[in-house]
LORO-264488 format. One record per residue: residue in one letter; x negated, y, z of N, C-alpha, C in turn. Coordinates in Angstrom, 3 decimals, padded with zeros to 6 digits. Example, Ala and Ser with C-alpha at 12.3 -4.5 7.8 and 13.67 -1.06 7.14 Angstrom:
<nodes>
["a",[-013.190,-005.690,007.800],[-012.300,-004.500,007.800],[-013.200,-003.300,007.800]],
["s",[-012.850,-002.250,007.080],[-013.670,-001.060,007.140],[-012.900,000.030,007.870]],
</nodes>
This chain:
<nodes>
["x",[-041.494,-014.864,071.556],[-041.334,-014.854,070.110],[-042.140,-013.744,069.471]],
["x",[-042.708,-012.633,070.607],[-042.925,-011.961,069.556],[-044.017,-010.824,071.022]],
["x",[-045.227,-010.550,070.833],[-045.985,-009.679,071.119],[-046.279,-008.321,071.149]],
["x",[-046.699,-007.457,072.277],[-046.707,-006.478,072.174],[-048.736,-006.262,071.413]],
["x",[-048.623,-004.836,070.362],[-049.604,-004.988,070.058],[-050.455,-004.337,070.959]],
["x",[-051.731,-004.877,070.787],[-053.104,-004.147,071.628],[-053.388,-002.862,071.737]],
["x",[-053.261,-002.395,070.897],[-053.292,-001.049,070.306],[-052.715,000.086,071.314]],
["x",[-053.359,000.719,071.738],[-053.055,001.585,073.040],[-052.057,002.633,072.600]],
["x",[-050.805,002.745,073.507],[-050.178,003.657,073.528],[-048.952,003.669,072.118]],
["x",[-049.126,002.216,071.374],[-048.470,001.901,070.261],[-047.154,001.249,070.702]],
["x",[-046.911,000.577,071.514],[-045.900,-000.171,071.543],[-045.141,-000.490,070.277]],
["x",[-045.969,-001.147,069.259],[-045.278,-001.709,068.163],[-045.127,-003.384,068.152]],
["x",[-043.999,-003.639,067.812],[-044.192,-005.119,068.055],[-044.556,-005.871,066.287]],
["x",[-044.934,-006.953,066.572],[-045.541,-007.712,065.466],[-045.101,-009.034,065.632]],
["x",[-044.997,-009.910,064.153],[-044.676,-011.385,065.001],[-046.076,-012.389,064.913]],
["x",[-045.958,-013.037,065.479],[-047.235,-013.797,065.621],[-047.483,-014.641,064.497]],
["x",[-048.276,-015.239,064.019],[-048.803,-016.312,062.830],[-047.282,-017.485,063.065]],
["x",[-046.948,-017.717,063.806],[-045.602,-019.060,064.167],[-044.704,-018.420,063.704]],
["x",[-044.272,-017.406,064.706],[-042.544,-017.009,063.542],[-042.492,-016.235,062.555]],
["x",[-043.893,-015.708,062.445],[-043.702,-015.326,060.474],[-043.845,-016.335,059.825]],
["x",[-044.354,-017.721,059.822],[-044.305,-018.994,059.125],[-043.020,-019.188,059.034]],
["x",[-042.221,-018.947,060.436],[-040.665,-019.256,060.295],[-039.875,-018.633,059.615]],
["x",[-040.371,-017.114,059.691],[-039.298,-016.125,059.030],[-039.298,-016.175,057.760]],
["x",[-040.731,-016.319,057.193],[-040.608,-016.830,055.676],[-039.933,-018.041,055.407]],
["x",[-040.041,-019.165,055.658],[-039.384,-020.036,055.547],[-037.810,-019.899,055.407]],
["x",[-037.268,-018.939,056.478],[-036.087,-018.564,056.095],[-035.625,-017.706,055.005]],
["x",[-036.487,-017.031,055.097],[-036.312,-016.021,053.933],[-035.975,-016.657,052.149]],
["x",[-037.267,-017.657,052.347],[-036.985,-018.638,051.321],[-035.675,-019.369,051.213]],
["x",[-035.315,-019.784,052.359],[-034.157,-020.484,051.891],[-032.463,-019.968,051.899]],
["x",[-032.674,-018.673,052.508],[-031.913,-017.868,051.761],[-031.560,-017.049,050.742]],
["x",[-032.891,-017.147,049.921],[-033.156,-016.925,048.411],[-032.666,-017.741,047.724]],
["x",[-032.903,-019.207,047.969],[-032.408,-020.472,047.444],[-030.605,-020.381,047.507]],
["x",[-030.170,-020.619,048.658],[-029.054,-020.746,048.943],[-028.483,-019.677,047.736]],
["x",[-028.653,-018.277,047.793],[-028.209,-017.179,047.078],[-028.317,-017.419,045.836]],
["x",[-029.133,-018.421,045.341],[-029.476,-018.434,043.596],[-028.254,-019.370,043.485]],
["x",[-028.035,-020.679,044.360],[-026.948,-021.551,044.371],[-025.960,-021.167,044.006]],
["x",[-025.809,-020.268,045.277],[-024.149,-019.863,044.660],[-023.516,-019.010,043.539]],
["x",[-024.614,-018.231,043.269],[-024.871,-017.123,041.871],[-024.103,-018.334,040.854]],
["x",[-024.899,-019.255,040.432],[-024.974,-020.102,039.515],[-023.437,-021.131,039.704]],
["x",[-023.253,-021.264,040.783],[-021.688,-022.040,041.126],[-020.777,-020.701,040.489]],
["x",[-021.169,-019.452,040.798],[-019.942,-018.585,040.836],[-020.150,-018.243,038.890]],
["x",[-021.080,-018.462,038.548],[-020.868,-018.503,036.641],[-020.210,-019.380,036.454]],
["x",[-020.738,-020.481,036.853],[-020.085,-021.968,035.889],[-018.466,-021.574,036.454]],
["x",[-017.959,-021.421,037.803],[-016.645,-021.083,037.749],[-016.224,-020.016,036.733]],
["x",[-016.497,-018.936,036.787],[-016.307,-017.779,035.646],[-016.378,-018.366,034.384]],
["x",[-017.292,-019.136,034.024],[-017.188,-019.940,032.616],[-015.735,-020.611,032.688]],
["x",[-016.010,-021.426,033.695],[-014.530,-022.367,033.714],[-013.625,-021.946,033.475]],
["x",[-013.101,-020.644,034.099],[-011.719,-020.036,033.732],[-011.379,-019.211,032.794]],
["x",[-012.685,-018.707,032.017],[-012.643,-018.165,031.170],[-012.900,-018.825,029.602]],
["x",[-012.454,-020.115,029.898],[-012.893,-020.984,028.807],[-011.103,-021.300,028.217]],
["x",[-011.131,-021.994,027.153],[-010.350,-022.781,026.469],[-009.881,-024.335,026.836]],
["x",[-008.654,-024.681,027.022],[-008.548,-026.287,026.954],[-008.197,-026.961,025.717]],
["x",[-008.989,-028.152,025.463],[-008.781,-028.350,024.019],[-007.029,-028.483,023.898]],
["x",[-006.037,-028.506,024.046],[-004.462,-028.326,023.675],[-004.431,-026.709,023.411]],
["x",[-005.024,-026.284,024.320],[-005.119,-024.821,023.464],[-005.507,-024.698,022.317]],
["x",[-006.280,-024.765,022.262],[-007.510,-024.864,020.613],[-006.885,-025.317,020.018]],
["x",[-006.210,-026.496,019.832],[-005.549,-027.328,018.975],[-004.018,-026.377,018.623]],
["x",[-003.692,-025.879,019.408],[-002.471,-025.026,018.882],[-002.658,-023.798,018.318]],
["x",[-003.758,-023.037,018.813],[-004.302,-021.949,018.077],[-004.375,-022.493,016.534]],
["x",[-005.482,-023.372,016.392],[-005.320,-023.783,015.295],[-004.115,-024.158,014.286]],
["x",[-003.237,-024.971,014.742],[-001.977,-025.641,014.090],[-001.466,-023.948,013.943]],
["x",[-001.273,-023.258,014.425],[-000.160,-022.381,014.644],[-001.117,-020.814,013.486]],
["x",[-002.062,-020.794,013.401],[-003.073,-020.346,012.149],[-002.785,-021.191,011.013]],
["x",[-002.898,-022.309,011.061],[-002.321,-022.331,009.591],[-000.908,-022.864,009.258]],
["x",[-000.165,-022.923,009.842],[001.390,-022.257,009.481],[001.598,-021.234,008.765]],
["x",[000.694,-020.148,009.693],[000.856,-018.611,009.737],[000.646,-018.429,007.568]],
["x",[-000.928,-019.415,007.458],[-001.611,-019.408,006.271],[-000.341,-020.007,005.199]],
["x",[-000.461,-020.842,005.827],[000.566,-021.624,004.711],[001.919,-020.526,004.381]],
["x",[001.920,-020.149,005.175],[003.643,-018.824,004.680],[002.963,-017.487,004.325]],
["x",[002.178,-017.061,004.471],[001.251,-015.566,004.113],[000.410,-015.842,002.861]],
["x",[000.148,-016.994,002.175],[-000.489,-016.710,001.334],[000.445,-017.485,000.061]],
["x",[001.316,-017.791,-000.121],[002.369,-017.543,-001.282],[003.108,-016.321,-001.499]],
["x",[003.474,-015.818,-000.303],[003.969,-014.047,-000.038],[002.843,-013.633,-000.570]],
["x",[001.650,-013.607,-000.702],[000.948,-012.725,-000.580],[000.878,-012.929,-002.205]],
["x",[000.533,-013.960,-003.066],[000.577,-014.375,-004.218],[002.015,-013.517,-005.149]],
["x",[002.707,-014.029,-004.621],[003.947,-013.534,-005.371],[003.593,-011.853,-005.255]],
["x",[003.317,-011.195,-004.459],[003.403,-010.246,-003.972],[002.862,-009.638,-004.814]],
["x",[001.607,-009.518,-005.032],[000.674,-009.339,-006.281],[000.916,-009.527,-007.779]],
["x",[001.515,-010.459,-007.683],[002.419,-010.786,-009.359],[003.000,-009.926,-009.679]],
["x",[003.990,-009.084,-008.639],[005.193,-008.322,-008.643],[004.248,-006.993,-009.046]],
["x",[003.074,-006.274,-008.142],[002.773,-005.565,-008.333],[002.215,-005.425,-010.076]],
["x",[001.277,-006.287,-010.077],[000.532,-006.310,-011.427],[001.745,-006.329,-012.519]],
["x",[003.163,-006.883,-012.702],[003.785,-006.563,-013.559],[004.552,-005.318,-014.255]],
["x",[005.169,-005.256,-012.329],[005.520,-003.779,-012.385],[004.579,-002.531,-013.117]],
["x",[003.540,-002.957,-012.096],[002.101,-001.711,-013.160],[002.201,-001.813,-014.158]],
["x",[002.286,-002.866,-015.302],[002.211,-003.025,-016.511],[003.467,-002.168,-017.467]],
["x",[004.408,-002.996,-016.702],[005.526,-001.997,-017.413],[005.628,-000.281,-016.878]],
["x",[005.184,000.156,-016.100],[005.354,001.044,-016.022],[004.020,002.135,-016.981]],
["x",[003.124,001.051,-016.962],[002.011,001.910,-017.365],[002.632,002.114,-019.014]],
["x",[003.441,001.140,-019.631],[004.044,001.209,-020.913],[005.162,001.802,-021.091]],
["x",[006.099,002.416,-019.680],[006.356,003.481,-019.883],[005.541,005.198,-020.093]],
["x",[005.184,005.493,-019.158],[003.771,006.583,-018.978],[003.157,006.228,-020.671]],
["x",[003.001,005.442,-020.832],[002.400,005.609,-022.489],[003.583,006.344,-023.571]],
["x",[004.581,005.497,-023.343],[005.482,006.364,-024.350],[005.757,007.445,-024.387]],
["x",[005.787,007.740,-022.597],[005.955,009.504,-022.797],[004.867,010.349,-023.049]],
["x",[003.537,009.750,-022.842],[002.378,010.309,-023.494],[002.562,010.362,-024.775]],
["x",[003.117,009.575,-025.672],[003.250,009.416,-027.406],[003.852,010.326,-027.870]],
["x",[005.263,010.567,-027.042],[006.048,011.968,-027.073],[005.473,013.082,-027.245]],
["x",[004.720,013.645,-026.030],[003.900,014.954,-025.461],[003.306,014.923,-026.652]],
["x",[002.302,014.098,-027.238],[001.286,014.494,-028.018],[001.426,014.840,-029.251]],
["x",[002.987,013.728,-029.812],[003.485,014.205,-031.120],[004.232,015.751,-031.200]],
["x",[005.048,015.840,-029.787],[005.068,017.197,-029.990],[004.029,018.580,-029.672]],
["x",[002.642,018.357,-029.225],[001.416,019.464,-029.250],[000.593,019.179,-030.695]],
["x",[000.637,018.089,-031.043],[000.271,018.294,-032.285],[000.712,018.276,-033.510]],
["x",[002.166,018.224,-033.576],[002.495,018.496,-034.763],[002.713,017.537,-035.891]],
["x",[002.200,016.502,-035.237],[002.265,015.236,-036.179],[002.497,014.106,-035.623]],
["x",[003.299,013.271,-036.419],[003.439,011.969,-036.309],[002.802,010.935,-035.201]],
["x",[003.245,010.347,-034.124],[002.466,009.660,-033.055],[003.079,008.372,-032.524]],
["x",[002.455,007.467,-032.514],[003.296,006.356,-032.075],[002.128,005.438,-031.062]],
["x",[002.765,004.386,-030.253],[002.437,003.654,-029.331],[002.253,002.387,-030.399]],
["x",[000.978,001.575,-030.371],[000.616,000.625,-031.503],[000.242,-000.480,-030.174]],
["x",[001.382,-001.692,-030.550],[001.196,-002.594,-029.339],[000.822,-003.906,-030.442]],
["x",[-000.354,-004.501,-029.723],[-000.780,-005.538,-030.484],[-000.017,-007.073,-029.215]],
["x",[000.716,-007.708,-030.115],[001.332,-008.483,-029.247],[000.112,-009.696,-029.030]],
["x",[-000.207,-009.892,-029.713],[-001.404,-011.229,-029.469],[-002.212,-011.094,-028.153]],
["x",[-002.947,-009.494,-028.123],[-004.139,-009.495,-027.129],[-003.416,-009.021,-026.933]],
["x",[-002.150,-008.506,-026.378],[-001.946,-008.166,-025.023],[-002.005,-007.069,-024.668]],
["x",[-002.182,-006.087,-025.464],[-003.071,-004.570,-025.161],[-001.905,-003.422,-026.361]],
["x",[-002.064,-002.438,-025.539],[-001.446,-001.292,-026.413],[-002.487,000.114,-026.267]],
["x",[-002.277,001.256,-027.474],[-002.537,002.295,-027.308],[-002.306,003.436,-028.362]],
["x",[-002.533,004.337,-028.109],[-001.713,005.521,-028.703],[-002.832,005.820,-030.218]],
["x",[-002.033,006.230,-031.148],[-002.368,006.106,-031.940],[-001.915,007.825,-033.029]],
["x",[-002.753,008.544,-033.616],[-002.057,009.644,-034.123],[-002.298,010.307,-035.868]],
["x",[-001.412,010.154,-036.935],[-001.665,010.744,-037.819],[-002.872,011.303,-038.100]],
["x",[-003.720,010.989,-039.003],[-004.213,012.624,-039.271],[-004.768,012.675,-040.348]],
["x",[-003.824,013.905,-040.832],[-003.605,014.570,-042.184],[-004.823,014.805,-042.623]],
["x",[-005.507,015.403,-042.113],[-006.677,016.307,-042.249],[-008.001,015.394,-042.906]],
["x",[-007.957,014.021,-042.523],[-008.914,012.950,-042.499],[-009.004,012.533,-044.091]],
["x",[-009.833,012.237,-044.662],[-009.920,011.560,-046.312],[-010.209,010.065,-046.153]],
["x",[-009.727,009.156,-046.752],[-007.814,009.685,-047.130],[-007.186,009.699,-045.693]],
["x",[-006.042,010.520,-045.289],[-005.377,010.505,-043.957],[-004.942,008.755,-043.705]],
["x",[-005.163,008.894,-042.371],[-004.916,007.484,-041.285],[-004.269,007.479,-040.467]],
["x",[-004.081,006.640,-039.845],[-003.650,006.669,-038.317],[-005.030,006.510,-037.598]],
["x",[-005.372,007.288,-036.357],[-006.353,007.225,-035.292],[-006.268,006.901,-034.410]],
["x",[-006.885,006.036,-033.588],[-006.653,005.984,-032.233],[-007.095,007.609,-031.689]],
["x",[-006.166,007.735,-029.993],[-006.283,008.694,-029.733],[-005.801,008.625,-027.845]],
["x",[-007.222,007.754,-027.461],[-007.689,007.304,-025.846],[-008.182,005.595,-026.255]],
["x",[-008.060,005.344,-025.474],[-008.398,004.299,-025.445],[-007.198,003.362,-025.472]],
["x",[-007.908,002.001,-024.998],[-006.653,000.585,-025.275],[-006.591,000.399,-023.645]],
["x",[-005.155,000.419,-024.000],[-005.082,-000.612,-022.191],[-004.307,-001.901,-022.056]],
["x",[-004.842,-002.888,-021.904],[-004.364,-004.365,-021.895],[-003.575,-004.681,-020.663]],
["x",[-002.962,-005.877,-020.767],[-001.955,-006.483,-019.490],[-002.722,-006.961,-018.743]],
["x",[-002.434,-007.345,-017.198],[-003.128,-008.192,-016.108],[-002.677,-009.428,-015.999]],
["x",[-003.637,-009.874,-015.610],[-002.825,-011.441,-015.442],[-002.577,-011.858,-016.326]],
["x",[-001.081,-012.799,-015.846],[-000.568,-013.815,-016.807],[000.608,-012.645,-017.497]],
["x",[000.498,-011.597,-017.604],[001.683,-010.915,-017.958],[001.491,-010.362,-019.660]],
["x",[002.751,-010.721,-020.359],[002.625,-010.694,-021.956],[003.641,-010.184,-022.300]],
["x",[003.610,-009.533,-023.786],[005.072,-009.013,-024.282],[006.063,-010.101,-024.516]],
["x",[007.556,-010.030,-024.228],[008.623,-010.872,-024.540],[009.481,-010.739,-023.590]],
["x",[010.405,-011.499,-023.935],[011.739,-010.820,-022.538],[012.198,-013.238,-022.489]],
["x",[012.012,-013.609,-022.797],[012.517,-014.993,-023.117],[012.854,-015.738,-021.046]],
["x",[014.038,-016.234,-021.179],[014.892,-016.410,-021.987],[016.240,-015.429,-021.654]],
["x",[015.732,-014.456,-021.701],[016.993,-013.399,-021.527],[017.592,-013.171,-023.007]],
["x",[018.946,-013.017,-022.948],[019.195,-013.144,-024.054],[020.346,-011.912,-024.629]],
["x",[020.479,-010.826,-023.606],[020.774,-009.450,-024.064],[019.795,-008.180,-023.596]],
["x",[020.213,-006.909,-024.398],[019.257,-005.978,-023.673],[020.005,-004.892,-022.623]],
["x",[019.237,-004.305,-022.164],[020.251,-003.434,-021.162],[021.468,-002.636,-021.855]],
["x",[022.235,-002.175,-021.210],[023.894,-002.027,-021.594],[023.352,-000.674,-022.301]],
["x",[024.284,-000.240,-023.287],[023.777,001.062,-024.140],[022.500,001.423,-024.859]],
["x",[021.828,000.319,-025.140],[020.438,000.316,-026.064],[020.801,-000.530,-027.209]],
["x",[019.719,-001.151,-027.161],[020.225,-001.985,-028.540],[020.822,-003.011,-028.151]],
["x",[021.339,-003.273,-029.781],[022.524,-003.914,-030.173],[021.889,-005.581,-030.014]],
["x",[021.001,-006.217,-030.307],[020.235,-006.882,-030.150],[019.391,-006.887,-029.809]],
["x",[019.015,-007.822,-028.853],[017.088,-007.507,-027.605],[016.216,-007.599,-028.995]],
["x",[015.226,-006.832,-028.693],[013.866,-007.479,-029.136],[012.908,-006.451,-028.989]],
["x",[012.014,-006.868,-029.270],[010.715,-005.400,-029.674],[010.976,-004.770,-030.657]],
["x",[009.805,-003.761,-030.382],[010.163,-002.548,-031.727],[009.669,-003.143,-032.990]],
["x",[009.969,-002.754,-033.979],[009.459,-003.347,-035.166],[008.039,-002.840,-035.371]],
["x",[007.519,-003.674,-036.382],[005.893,-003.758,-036.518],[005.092,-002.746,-036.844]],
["x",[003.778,-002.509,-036.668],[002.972,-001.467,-037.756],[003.309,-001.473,-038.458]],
["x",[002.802,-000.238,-039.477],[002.160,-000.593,-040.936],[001.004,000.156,-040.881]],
["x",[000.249,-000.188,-042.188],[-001.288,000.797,-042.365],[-000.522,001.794,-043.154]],
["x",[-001.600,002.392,-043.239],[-001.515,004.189,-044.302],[-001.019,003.442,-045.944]],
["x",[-001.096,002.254,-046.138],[-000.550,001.848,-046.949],[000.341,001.109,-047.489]],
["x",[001.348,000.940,-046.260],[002.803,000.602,-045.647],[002.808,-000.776,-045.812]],
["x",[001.259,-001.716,-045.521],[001.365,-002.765,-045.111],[001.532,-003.469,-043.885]],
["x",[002.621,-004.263,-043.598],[002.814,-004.414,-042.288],[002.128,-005.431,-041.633]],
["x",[001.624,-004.999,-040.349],[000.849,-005.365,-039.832],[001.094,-006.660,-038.565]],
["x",[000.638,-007.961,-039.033],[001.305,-009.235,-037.824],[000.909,-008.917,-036.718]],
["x",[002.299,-009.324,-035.851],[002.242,-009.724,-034.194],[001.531,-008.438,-033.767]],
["x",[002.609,-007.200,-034.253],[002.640,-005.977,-033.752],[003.928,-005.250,-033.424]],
["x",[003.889,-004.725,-032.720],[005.306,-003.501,-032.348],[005.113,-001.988,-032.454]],
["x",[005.421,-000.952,-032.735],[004.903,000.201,-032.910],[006.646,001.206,-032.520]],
["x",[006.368,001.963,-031.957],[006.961,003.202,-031.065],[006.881,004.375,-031.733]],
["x",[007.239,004.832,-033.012],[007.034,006.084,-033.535],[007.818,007.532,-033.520]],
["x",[006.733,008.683,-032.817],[007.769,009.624,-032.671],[007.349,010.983,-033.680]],
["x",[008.065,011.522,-034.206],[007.970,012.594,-035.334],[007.514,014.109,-034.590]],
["x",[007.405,015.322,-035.317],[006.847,016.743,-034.213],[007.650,016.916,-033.370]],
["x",[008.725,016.452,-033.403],[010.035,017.161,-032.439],[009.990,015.930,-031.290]],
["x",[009.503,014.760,-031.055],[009.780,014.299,-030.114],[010.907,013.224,-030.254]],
["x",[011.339,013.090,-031.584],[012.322,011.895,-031.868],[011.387,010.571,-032.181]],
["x",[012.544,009.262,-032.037],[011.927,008.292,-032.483],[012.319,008.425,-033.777]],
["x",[011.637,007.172,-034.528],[011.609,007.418,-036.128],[011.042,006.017,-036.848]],
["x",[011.412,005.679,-037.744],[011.216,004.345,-037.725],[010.046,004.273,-038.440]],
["x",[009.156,002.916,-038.184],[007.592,002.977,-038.713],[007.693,002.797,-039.849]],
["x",[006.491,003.342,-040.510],[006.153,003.380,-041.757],[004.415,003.687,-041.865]],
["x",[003.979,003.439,-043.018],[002.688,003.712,-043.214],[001.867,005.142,-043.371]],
["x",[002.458,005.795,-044.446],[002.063,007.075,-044.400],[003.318,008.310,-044.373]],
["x",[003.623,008.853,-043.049],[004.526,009.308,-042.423],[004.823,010.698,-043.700]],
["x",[006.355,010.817,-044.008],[006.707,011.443,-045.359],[007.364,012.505,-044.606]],
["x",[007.813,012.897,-042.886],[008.907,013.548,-042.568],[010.150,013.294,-042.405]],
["x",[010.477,012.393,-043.305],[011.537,011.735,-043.728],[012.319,010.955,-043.378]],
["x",[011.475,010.215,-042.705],[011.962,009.028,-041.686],[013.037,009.316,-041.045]],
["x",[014.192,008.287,-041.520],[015.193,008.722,-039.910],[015.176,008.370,-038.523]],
["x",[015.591,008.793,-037.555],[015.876,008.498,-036.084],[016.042,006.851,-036.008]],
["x",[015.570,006.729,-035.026],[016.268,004.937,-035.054],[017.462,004.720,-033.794]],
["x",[018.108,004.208,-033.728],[019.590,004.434,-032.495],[018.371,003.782,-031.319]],
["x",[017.467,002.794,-030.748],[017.183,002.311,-029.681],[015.850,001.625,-030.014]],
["x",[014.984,001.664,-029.592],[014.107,000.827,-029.502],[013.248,000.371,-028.283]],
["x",[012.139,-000.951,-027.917],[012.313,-001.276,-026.659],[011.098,-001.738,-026.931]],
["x",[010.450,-002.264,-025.528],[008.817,-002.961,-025.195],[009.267,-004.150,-023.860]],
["x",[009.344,-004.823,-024.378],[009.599,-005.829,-023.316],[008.180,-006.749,-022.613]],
["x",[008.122,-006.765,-020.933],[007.191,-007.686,-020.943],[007.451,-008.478,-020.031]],
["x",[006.983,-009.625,-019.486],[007.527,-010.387,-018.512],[005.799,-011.286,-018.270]],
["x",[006.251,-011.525,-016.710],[005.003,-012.939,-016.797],[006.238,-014.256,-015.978]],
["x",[007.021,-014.478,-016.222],[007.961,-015.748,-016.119],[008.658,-015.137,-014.915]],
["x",[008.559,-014.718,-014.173],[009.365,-014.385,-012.726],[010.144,-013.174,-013.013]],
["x",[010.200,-012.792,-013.474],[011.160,-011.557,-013.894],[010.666,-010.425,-015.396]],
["x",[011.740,-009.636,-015.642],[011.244,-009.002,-017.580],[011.302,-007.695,-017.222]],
["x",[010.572,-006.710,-017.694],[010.949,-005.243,-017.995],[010.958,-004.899,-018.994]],
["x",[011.995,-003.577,-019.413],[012.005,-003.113,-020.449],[012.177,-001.614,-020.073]],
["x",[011.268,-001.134,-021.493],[010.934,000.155,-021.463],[011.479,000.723,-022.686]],
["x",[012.963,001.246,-022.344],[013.488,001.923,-024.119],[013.647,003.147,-024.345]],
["x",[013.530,003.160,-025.559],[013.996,004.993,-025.908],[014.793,005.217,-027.126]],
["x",[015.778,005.700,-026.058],[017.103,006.015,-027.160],[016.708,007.222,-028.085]],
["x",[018.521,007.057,-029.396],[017.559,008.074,-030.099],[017.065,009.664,-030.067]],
["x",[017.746,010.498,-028.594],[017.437,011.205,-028.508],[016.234,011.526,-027.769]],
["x",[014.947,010.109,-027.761],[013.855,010.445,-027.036],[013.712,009.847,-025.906]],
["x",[014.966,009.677,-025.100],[015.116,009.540,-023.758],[014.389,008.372,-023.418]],
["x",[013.566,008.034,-022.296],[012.521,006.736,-022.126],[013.109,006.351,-020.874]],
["x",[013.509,005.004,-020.524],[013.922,004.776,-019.582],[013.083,003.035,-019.236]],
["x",[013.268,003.063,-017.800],[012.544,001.650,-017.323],[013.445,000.500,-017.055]],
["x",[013.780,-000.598,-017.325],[014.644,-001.465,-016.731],[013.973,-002.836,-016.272]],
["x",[014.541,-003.360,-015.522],[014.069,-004.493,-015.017],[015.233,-005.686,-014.224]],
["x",[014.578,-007.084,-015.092],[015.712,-008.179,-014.878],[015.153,-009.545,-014.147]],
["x",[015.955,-010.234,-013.922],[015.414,-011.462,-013.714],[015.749,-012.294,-014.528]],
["x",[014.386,-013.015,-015.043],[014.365,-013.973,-016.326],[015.708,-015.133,-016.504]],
["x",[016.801,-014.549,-016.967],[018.071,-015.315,-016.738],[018.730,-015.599,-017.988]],
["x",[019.462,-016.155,-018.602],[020.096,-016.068,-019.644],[021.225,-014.517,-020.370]],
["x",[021.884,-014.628,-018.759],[022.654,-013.664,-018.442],[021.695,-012.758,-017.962]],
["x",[021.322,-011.954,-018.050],[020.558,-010.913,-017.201],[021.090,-009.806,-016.786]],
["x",[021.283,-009.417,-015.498],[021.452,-008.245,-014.761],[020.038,-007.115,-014.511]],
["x",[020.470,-006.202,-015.472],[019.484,-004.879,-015.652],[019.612,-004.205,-014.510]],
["x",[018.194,-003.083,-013.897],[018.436,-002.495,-013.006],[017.439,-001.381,-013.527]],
["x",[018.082,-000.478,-013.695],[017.614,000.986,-014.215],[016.376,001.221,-012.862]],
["x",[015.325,001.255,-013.423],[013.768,001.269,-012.368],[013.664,003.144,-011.767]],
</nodes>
């Protein structure tokens, strides 16, 4: 099989032209064989690492179940938030109306336009020819489907007013009253005071007044008794309504 070489004093062996034809030959086909099974041993690894369609099919079914119950939660969920924000942001306004009537000295009220949806603070000023009311920040409107009204609730929280409703309307500097408005007026000291056009001092206290808003799934109300006090409540849109101090 295999020759000693010529080469003096070498004793190296070599294979002859025949069984290196052979040995390659083998060599080759144990290259072959080895690529074979490489390729058997993926497609198995694929195999078991694959999906059967009853799987797939339940993954799926069982995803949208999941969808179908997570995205009405998730809907409502958002409603709740965006309302809540609303009323609360119309609390935080009133007590801003407060603060400001009492640092400046004058007359300040919360001017809610019921139509658009939007309220903002609004302040005397004397100083102006002829004196006005000013805005004093900007306007901030409702989200969503959420609007002033309390309907169909049909009392207000226990110890406010005597009858639900909003506060009564603007007026201009020339005690014309102004439609599908509500207005929040507080005097230097921080009392409420009932609206009027061009503020005399005079004005008395009012016992309760309120900002109601709702988008159909439940109402808040934001009142202030007459010593100032601003409080948050919140009901579910009922005839009977059960208040819950926020």
């Amino acid at each position: 099989m295999y020759r000693i070489d010529p080469g003096p004093g070498t004793g190296r062996r070599s294979f002859s032209g025949q069984n290196r034809c052979g040995h390659l030959i083998w060599q080759t086909a144990w290259m072959g064989t080895s690529l074979a099974l490489s390729r058997i041993q993926m497609i198995r690894s694929r195999q078991q690492s694959g999906f059967t369609l009853i799987e797939i099919m339940f993954v799926v079914a069982l995803i949208g179940v999941i969808a179908t119950i997570a995205v009405p939660m998730t809907g409502n969920q958002l409603s709740y938030l965006r309302l809540s924000g609303d009323a609360r942001n119309i609390s935080n306004a009133l007590m801003l109306t407060k603060m400001r009537a009492a640092a400046t000295f004058t007359q300040t009220r919360l001017y809610v336009d019921l139509s658009a949806k939007s309220f903002r603070i609004e302040t005397w000023q004397r100083s102006a020819s002829p004196a006005d009311w000013a805005a004093d920040g900007g306007t901030t409107s409702l989200s969503g489907s959420d609007r002033f009204g309390f309907a169909p609730v049909s009392a207000a929280p226990s110890f406010t007013q005597v009858t639900i409703g909003q506060a009564s309307g603007c007026y201009t500097r020339l005690s014309a009253l102004i439609a599908n408005t509500a207005c929040i007026v507080f005097n230097s000291r921080g009392v409420p005071v009932g609206p009027s056009g061009a503020p005399t001092g005079t004005e008395p206290p009012i016992a309760t007044d309120a900002l109601y808003v709702t988008d159909g799934t439940a109402v808040y109300g934001a009142t202030v008794s007459a010593t100032g006090m601003i409080r948050l409540w919140q009901t579910r849109p009922t005839a009977t309504p059960t208040w819950t101090l926020q």
